[in-house]
C-alpha positions as CSV (number, residue, x, y, z in Angstrom):
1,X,0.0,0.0,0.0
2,X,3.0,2.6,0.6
3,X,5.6,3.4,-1.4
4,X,9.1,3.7,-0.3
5,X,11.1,5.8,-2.3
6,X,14.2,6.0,0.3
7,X,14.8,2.3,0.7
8,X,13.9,0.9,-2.1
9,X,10.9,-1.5,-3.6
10,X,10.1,-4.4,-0.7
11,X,11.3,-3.1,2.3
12,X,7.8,-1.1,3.0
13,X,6.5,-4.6,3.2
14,X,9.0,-5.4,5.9
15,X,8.8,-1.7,7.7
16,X,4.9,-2.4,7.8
17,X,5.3,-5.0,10.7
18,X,2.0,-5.3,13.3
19,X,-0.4,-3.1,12.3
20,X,-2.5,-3.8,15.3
21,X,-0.9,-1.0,17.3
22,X,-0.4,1.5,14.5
23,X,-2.7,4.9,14.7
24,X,-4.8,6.1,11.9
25,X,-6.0,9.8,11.0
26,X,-7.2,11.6,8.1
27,X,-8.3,15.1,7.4
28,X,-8.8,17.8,5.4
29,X,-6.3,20.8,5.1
30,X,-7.2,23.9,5.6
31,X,-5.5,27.4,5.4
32,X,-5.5,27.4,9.1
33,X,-3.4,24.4,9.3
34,X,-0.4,26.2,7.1
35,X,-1.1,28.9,9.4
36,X,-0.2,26.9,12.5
37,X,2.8,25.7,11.1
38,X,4.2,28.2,10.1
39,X,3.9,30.0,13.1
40,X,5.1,27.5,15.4
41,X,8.6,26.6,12.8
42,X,9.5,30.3,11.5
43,X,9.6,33.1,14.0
44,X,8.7,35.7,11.4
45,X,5.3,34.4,11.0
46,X,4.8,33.9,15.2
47,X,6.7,37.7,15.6
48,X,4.2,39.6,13.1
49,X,0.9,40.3,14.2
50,X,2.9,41.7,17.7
51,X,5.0,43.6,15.6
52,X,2.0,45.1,13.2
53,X,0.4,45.8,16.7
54,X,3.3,47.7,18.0
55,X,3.7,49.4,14.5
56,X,0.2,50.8,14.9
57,X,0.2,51.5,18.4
58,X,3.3,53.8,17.7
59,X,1.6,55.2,14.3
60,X,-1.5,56.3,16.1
61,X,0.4,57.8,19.1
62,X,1.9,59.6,16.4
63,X,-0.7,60.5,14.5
64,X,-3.1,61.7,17.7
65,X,-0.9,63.1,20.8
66,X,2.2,64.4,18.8
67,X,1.2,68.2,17.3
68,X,4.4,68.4,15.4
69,X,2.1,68.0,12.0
70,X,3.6,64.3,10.4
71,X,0.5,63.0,9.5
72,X,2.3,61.4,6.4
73,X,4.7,59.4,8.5
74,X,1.8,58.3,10.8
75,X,-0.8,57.3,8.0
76,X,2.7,55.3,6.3
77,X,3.5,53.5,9.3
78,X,-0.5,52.7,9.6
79,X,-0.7,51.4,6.2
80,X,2.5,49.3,6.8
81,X,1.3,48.2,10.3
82,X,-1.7,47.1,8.0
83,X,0.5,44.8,5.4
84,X,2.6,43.6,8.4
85,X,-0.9,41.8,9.6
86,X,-2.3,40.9,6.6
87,X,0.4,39.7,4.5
88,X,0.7,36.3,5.7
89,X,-2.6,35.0,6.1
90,X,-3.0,36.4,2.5
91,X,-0.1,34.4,1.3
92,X,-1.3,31.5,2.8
93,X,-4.6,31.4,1.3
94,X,-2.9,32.3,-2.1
95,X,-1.0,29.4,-2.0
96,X,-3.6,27.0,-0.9
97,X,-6.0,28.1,-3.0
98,X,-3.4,27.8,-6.1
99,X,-2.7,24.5,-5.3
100,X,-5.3,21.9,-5.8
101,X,-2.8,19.5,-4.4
102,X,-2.4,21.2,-1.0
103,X,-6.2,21.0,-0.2
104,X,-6.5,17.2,-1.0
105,X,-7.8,14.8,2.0
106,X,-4.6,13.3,3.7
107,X,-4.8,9.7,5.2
108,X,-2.0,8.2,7.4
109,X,-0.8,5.8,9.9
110,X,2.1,5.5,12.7
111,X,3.1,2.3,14.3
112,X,6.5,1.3,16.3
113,X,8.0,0.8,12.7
114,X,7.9,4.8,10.8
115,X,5.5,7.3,10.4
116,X,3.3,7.2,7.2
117,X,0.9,9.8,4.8
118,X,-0.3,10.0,1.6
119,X,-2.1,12.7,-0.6
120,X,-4.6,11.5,-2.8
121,X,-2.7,8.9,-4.8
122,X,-0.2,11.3,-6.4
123,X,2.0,11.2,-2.5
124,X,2.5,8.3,-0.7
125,X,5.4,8.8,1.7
126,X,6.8,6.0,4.6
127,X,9.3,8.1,7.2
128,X,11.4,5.7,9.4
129,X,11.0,7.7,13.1
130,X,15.7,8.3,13.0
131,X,14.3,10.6,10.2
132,X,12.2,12.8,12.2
133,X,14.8,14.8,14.1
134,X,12.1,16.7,16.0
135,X,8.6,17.4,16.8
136,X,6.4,20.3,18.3
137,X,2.8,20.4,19.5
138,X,0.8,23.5,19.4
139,X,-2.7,24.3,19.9
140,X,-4.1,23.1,17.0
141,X,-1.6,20.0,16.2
142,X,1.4,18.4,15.7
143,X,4.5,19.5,13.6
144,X,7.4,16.8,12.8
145,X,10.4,18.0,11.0
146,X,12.2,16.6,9.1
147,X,15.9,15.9,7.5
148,X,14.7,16.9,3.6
149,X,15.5,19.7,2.5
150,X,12.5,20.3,0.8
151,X,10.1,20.4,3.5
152,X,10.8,21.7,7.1
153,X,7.9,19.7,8.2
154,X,5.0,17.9,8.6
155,X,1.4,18.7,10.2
156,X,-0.7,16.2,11.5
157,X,-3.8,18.5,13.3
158,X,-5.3,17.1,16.1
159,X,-8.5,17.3,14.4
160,X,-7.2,14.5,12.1
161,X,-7.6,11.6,14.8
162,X,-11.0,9.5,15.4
163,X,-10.3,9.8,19.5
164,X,-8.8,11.6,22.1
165,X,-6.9,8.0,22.4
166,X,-5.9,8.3,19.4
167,X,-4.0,11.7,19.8
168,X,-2.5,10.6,22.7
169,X,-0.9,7.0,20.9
170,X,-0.1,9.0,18.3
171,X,1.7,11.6,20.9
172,X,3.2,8.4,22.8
173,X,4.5,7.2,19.4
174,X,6.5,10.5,19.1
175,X,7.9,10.4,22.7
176,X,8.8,7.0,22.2
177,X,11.0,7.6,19.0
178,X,11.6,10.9,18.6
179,X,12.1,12.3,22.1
180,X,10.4,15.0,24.3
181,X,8.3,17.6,22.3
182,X,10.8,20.8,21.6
């Protein structure tokens, strides 16, 4: 059922092993789950709706309690404060929206062998757990990074497993082989 491009043609077969304690989810993407990653992996994304705040807080003071007449700088740093907040979650639906790939229904197991997910049938991707260097858990999820250059890392939202059991396997599974949560 899963392809293996790293080790080659029959060793998924062999990675499979007992499926009877392997955890299941599937969902959905959404924009909010690009969202969540990206602000929990780059600190740009986490930093800038503080930083649009700040940048408006100061443009207003500006613009309202100094009389010294730079209304231009005030209404600039307003309009920037303004692009600072907006900007990423219009990327983000940009690029999920332009990308009919991005928004296809994502299935996937874990087990004590590797970590598993496909996307549609175009994807199908087995990760042995030595390849996940690390793994975060944020409000809405879990992030695993990985060693690829490519990709920084992979989202699994909570909202992806049948049970609250489930999540917490799927979060013992991670302790287990990966480590403590960074």
């Amino acid at each position: 059922m899963w392809s293996n491009s790293r080790r080659g043609p029959g060793s998924c077969a062999r990675m499979r092993g007992d499926m009877s304690d392997s955890v299941v989810f599937k969902w959905a993407p959404s924009p909010a789950d690009w969202r969540a990653s990206l602000r929990a992996m780059v600190p740009m994304f986490r930093w800038a709706p503080w930083f649009a705040l700040a940048f408006a807080v100061i443009s207003l003071v500006q613009l309202f309690a100094l009389d010294d007449g730079s209304i231009v700088v005030a209404v600039f740093g307003l309009v920037c404060a303004l692009v600072v907040a907006f900007l990423e979650p219009i990327a983000v639906w940009w690029r999920f929206s332009s990308d009919e790939m991005i928004s296809q229904t994502v299935v996937g197991s874990a087990d004590h062998q590797s970590f598993r997910m496909a996307v549609g049938v175009a994807v199908r991707e087995e990760i042995a757990w030595a390849e996940l260097p690390g793994w975060t858990e944020t409000k809405q999820g879990f992030l695993l990074e990985t060693l690829d250059e490519g990709a920084a890392s992979l989202s699994v939202p909570h909202r992806a497993f049948a049970s609250d059991e489930d999540t917490a396997s799927f979060r013992t599974l991670l302790e287990k082989h990966i480590g403590p949560a960074n």
